[in-house]
N, CA, C and O of each residue as an XYZ file, in Angstrom:
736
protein
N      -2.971     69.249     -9.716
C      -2.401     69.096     -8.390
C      -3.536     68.957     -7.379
O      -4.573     69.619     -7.384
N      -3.233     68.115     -6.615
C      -4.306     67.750     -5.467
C      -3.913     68.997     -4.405
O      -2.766     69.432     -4.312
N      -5.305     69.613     -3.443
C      -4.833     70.039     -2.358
C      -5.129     69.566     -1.342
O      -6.319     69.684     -1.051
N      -4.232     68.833     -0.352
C      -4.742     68.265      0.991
C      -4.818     69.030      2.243
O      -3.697     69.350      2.639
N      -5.907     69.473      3.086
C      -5.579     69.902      3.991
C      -6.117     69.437      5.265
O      -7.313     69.146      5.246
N      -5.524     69.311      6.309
C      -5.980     68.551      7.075
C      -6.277     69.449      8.441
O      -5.291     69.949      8.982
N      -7.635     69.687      9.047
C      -8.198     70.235      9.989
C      -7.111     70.528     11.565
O      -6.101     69.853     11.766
N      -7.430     71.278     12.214
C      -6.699     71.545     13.125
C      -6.169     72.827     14.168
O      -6.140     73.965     13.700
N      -5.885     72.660     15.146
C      -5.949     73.984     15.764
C      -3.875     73.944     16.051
O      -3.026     73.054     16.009
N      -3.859     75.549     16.348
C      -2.309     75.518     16.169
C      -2.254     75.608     17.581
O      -3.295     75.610     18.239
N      -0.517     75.724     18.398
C      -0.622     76.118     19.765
C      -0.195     74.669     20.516
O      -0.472     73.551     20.082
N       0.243     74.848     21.243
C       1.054     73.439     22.298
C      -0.536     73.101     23.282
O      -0.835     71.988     23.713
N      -1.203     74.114     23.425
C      -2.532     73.608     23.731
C      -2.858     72.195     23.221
O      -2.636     71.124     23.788
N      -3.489     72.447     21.912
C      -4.024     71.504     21.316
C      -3.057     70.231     20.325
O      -3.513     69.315     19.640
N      -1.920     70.527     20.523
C      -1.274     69.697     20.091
C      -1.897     67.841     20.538
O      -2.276     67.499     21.658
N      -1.826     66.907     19.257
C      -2.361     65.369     19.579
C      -3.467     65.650     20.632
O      -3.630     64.912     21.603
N      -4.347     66.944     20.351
C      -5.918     66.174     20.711
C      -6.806     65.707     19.248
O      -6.665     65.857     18.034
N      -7.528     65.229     19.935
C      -8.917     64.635     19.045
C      -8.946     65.579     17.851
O      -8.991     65.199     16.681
N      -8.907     67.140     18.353
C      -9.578     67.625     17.637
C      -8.553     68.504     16.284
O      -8.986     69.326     15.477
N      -7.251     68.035     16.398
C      -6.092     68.256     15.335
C      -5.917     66.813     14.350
O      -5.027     66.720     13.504
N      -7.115     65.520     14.673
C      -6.985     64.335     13.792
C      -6.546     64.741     12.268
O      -5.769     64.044     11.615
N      -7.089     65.859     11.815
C      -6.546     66.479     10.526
C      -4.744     66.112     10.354
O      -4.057     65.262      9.787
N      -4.572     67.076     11.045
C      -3.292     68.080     11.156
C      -2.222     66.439     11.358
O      -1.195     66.206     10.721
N      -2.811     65.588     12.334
C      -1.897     64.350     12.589
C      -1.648     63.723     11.403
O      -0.481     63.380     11.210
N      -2.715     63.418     10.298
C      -3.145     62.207      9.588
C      -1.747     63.206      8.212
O      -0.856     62.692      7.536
N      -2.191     64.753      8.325
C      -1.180     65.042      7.525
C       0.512     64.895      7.651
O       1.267     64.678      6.703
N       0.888     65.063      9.019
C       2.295     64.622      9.659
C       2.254     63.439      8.446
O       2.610     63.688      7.294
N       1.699     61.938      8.947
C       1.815     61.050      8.418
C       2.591     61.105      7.044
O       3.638     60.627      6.607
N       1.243     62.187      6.415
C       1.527     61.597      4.540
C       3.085     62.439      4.514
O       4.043     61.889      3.970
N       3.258     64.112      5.293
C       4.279     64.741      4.921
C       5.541     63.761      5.135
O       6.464     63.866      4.327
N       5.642     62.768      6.226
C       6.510     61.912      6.422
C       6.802     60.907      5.936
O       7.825     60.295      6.243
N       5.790     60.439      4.889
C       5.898     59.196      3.983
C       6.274     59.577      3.105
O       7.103     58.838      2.573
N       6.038     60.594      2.541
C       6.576     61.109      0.887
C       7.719     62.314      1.212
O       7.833     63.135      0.303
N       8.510     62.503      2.302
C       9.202     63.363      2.227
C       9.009     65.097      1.537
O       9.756     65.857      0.919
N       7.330     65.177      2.137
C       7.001     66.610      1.893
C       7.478     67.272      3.236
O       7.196     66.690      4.284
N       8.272     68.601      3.281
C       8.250     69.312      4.247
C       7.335     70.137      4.543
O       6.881     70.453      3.443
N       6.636     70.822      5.508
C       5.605     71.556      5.368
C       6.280     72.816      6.221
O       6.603     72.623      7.393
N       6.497     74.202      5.548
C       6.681     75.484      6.461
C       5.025     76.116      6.218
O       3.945     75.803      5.717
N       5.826     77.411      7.090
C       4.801     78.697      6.918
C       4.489     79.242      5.638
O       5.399     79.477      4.842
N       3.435     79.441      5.391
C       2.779     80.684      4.502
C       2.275     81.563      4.838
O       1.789     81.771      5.950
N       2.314     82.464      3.618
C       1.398     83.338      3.518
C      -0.126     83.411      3.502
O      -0.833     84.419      3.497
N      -0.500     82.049      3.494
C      -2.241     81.643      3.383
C      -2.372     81.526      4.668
O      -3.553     81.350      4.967
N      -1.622     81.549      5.615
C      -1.976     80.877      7.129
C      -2.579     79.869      7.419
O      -3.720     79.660      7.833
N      -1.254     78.888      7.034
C      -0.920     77.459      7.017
C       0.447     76.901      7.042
O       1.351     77.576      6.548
N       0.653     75.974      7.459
C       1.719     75.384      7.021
C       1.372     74.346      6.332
O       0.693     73.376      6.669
N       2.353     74.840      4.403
C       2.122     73.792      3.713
C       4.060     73.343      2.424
O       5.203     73.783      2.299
N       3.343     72.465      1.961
C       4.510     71.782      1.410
C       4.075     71.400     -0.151
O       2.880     71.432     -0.443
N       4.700     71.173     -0.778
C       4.393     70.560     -2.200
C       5.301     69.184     -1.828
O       5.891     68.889     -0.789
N       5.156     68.426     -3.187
C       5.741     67.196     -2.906
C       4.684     66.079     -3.777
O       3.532     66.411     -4.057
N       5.234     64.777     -4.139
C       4.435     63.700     -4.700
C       4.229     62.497     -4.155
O       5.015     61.849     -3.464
N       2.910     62.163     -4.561
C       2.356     60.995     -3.994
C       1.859     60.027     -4.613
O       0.631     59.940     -4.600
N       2.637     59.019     -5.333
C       2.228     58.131     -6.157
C       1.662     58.410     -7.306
O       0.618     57.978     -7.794
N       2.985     59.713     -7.989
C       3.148     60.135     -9.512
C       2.472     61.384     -9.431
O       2.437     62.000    -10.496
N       1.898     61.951     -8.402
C       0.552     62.764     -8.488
C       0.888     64.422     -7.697
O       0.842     64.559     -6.474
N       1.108     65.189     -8.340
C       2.044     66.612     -7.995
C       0.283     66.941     -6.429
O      -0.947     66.980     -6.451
N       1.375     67.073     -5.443
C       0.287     67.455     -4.050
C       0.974     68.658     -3.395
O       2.142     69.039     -3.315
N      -0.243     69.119     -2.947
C      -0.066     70.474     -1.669
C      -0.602     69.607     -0.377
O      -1.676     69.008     -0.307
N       0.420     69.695      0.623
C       0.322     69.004      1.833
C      -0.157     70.621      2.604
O       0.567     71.601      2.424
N      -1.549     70.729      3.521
C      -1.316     71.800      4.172
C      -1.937     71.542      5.438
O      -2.606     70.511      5.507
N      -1.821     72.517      6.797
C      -2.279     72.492      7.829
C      -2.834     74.111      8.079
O      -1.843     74.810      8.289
N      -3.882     74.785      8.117
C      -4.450     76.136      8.330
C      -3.893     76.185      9.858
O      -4.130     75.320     10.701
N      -3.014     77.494     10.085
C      -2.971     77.729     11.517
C      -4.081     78.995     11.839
O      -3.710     79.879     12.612
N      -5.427     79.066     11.243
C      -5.869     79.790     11.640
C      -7.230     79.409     12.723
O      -8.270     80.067     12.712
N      -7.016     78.368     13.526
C      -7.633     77.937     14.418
C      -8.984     77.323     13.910
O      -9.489     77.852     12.920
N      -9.447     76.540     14.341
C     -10.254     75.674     13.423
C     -11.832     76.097     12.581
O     -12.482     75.950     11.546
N     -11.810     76.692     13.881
C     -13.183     78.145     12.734
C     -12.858     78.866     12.149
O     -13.468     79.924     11.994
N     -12.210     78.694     11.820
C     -11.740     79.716     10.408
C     -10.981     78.903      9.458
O     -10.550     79.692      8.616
N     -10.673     77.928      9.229
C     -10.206     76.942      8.301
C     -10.401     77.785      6.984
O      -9.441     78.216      6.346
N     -11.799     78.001      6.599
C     -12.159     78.444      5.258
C     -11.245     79.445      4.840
O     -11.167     79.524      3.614
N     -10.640     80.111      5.376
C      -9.885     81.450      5.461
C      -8.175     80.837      4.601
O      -7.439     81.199      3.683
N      -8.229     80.054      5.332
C      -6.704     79.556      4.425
C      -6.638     78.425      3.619
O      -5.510     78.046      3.305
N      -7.819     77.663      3.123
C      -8.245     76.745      2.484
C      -8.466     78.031      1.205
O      -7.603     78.486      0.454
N      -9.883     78.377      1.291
C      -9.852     79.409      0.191
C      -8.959     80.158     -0.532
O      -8.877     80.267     -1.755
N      -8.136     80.788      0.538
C      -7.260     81.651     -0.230
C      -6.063     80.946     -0.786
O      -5.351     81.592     -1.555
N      -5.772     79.825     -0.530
C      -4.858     78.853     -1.346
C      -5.462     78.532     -2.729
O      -4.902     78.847     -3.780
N      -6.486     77.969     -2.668
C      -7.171     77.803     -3.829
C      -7.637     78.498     -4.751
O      -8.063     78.001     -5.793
N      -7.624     79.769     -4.501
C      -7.604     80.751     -5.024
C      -6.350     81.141     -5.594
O      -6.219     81.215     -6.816
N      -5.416     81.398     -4.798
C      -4.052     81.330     -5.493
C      -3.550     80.989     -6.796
O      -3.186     81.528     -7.842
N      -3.721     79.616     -6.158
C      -3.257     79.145     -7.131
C      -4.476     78.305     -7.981
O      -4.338     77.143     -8.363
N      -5.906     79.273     -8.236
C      -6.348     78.771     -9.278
C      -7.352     77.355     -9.593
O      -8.126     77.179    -10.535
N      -7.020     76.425     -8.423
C      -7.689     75.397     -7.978
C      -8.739     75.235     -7.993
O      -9.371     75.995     -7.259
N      -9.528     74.236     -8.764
C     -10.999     74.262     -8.048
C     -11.151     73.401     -7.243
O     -10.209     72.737     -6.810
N     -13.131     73.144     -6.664
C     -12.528     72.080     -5.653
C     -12.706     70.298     -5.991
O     -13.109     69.327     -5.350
N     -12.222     70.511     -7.200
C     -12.652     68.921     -7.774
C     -11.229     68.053     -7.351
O     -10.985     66.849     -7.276
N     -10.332     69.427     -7.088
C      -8.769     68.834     -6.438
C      -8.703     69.506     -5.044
O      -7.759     70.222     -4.709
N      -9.596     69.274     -4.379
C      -9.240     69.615     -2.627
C     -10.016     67.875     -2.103
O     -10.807     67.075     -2.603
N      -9.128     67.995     -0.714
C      -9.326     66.910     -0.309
C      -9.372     67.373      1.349
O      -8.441     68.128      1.629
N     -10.189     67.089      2.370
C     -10.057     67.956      3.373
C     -10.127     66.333      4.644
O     -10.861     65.370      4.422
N      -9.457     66.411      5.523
C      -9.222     65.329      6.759
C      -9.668     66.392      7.883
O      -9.419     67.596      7.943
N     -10.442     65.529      8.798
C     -10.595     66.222      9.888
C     -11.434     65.350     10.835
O     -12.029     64.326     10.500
N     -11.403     65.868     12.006
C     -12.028     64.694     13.340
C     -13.339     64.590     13.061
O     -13.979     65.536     12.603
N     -13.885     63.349     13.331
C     -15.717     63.476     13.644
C     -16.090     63.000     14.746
O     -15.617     61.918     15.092
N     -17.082     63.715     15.627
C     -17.472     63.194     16.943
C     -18.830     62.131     16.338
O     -19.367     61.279     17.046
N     -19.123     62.352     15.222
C     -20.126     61.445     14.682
C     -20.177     60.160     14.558
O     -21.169     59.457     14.362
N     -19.010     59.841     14.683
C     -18.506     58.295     14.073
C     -17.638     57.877     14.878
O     -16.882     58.680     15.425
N     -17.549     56.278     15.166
C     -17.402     55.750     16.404
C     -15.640     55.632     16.388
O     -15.080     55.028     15.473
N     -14.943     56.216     17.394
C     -13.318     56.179     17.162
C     -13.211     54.953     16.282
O     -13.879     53.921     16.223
N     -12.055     55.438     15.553
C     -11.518     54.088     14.803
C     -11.806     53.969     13.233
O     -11.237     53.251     12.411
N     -12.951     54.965     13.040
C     -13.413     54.360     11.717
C     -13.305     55.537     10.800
O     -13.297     56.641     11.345
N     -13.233     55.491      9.691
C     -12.884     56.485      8.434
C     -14.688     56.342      7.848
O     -15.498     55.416      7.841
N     -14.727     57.893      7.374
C     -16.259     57.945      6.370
C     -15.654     58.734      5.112
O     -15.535     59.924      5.405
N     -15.373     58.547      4.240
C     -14.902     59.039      2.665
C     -16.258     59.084      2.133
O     -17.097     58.200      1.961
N     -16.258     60.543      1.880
C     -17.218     61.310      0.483
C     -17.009     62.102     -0.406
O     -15.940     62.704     -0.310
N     -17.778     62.388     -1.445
C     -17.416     63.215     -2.778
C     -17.667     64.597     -2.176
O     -16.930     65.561     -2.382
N     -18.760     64.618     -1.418
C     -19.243     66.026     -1.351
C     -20.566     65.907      0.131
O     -21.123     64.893      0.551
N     -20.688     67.112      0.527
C     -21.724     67.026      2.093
C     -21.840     67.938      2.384
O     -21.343     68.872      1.755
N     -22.363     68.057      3.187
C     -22.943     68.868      4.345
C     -21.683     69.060      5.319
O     -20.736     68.274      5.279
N     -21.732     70.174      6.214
C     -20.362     70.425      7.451
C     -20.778     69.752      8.396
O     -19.822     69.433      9.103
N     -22.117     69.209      8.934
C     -22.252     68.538      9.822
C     -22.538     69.566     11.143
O     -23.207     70.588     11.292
N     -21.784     68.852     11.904
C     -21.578     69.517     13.379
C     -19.970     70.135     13.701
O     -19.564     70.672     14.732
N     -19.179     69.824     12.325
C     -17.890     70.484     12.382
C     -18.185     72.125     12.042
O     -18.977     72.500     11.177
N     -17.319     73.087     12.973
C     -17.412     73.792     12.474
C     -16.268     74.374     11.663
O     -16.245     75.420     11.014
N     -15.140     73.281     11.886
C     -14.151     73.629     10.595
C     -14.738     73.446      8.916
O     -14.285     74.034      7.934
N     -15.679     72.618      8.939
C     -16.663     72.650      7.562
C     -17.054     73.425      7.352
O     -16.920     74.032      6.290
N     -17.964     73.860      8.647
C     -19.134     75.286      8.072
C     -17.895     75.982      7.729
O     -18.114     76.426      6.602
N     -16.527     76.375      8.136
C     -15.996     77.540      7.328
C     -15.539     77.548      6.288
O     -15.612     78.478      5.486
N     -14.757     76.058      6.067
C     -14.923     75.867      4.461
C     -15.496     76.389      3.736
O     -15.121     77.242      2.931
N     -17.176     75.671      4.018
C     -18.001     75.748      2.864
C     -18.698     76.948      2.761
O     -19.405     77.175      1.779
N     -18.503     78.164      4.165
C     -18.860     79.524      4.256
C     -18.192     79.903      2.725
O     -18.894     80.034      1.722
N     -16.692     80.057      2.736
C     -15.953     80.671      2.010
C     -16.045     80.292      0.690
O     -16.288     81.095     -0.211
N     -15.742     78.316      0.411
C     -16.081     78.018     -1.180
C     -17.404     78.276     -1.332
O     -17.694     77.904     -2.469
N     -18.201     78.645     -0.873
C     -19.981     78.285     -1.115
C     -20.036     77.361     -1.669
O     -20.162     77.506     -2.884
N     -19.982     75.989     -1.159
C     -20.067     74.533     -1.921
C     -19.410     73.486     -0.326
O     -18.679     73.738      0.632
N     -20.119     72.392     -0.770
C     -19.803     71.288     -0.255
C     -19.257     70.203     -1.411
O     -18.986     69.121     -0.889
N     -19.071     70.231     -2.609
C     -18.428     69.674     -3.429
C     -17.058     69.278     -3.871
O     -16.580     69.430     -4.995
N     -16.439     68.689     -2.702
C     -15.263     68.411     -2.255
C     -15.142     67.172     -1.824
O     -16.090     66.651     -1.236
N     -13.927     66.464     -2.045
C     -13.605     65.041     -1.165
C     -13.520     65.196      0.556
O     -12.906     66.157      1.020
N     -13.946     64.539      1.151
C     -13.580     64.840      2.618
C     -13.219     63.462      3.380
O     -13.754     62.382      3.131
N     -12.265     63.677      4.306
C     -12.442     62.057      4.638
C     -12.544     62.433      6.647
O     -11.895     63.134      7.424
N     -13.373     61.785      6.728
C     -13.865     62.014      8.273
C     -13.043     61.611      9.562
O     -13.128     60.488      9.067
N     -12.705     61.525     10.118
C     -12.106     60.460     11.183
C     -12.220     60.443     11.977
O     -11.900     61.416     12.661
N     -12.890     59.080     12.643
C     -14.030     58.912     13.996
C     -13.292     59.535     15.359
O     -12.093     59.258     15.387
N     -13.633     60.100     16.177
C     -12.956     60.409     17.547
C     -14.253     59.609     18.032
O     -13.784     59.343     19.139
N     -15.359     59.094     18.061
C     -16.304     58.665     19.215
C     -17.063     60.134     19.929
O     -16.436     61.180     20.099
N     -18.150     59.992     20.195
C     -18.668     61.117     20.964
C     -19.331     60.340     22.631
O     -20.030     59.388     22.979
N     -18.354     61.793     23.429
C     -18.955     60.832     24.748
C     -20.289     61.207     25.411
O     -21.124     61.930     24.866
N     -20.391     60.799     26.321
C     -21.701     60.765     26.747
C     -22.121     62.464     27.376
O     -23.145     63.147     27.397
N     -20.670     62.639     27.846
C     -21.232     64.343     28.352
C     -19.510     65.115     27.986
O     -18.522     64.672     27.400
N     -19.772     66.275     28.585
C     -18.348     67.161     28.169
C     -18.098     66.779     27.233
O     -17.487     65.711     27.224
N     -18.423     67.425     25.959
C     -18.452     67.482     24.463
C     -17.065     67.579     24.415
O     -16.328     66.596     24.485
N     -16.625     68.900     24.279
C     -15.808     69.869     24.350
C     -14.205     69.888     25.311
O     -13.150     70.508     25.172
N     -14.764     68.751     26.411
C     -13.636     68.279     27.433
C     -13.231     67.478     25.717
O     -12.199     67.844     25.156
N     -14.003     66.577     25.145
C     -13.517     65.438     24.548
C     -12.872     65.666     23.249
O     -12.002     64.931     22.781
N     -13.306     66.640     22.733
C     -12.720     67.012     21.549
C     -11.471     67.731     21.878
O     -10.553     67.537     21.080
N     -11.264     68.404     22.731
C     -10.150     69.349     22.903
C      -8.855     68.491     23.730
O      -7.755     68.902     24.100
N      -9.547     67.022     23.850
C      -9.159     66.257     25.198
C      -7.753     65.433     23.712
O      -7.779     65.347     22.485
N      -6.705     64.999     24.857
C      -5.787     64.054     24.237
C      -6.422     62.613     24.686
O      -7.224     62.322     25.574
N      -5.674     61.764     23.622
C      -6.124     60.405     23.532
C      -5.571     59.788     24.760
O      -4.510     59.998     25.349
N      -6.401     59.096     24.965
C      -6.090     58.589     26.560
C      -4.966     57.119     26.340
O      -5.224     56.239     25.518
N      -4.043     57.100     27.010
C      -2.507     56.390     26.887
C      -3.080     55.045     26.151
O      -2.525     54.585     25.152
N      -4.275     54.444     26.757
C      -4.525     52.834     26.566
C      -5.426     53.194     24.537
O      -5.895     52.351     23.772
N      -5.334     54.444     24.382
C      -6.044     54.490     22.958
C      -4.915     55.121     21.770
O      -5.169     55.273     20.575
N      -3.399     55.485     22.572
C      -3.030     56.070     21.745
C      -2.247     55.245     20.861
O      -1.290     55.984     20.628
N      -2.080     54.329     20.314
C      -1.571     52.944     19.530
C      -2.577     53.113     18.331
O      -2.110     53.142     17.193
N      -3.949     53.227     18.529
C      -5.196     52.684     17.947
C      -5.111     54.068     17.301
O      -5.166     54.306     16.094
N      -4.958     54.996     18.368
C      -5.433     56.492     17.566
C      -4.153     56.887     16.457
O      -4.282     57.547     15.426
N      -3.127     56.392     16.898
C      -2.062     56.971     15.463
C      -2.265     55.514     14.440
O      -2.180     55.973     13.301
N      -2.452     54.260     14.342
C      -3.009     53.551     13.505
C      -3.847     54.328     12.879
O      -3.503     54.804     11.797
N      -5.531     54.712     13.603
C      -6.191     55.735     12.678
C      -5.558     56.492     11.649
O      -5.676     56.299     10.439
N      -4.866     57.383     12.227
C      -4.396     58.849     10.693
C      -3.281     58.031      9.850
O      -3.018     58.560      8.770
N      -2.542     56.779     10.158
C      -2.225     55.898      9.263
C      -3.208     55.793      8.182
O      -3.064     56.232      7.041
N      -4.312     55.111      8.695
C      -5.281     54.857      8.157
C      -6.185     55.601      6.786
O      -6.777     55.251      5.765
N      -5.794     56.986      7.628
C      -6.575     58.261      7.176
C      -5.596     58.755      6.025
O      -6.036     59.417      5.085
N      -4.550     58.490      6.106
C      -3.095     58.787      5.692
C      -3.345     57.815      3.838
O      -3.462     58.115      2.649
N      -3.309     56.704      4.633
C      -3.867     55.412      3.488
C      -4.907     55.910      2.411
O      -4.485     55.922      1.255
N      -6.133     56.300      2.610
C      -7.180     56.711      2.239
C      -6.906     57.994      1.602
O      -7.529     58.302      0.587
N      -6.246     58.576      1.982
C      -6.151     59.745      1.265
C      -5.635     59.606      0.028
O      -6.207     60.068     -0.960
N      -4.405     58.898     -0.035
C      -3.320     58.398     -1.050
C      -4.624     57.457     -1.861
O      -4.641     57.733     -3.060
N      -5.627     56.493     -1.490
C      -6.185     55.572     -2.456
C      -6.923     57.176     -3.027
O      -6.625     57.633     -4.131
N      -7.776     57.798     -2.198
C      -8.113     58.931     -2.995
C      -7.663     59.483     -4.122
O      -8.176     59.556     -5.239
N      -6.164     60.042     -3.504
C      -5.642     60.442     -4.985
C      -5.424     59.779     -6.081
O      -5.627     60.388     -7.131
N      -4.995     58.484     -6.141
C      -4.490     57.331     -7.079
C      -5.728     57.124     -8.332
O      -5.757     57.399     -9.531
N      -6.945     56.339     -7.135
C      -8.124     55.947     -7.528
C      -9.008     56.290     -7.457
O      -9.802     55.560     -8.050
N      -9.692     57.581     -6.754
C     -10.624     58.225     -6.925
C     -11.523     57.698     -5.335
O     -11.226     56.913     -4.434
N     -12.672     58.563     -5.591
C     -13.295     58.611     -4.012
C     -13.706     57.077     -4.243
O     -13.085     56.187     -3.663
N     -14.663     56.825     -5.022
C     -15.442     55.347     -4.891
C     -14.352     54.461     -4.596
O     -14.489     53.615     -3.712
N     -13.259     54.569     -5.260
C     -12.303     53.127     -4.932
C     -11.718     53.570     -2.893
O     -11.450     52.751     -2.014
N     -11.716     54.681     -2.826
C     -11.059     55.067     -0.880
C     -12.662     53.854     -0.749
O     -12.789     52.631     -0.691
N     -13.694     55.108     -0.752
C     -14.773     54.193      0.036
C     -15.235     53.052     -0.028
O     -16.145     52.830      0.770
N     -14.878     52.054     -0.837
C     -15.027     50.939     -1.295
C     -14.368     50.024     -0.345
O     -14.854     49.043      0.218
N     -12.796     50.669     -0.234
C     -11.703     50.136      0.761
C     -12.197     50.685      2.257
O     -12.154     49.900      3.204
N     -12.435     51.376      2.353
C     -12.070     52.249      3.861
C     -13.511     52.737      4.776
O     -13.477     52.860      6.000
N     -14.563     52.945      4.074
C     -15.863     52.755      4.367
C     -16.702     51.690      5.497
O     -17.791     51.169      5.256
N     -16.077     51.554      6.501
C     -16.628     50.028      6.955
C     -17.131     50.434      8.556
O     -17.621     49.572      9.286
């Protein structure tokens, strides 16, 4: 079983900003494959359900985005998982809006929903798939926490389509065939 989880902060605050691109791209897949996603006990909302033959955990951590590792881990733990079946979505201010970066395994970067990940698995040996928000020139933090501005929001739910897409070639075909496609 694959586990997907997709980055994100909980709260009508942050609802469709930049910085829940995770949490959106998962809406998507839960809505294409008719996964429902409730509450758990891991502190998340997650779902089971299939995705092109392939038994998946759809999840969203509501434990605010620094602490991701906290309900990523203890799912995987649960139920036993290693992380050769986690798959993690989440925003990057690194990469220019619009564009997807698919890898096997990395570094957290400047996310600090990574560093908690990889606090908790001790490993970066995981699929991850990135998704560009653009970084602006000043107010970091206005921008990440910021909603997509009206003339970008067409482009920005295309994105977690996108991200949505990639995930599914992930599971099907493996990382090289996502990045092969989606890498650009």
């Amino acid at each position: 079983m694959f586990f997907v989880f997709g980055l994100g902060n909980p709260g009508l605050k942050y609802k469709n900003t930049r910085h829940n691109a995770g949490w959106l791209a998962i809406d998507v897949l839960a809505k294409r494959h008719g996964i429902k996603l409730k509450k758990t006990k891991f502190d998340a909302m997650a779902g089971q359900g299939m995705i092109e033959g392939e038994k998946v955990m759809l999840a969203k951590p509501t434990t605010y985005m620094n602490n991701s590792g906290y309900a990523v881990d203890g799912m995987l733990d649960y139920y036993n998982v290693g992380l050769e079946n986690l798959i993690v979505l989440y925003d990057d201010i690194d990469i220019p809006f619009g564009t997807l970066r698919i890898r096997d395994k990395g570094s957290a970067g400047t996310h600090n929903g990574m560093r908690s990940i990889l606090s908790y698995t001790k490993s970066g040996d995981f699929a991850r798939i990135r998704i560009g928000i653009g970084k602006p020139q000043q107010n970091l933090v206005g921008h990440v926490l910021g909603k997509f501005e009206k003339e970008k929001r067409d482009d920005a739910q295309a994105l977690f389509e996108r991200a949505a897409d990639a995930c599914e070639r992930v599971i099907t075909d493996g990382v090289c065939a996502a990045q092969a496609e989606f890498n650009k």
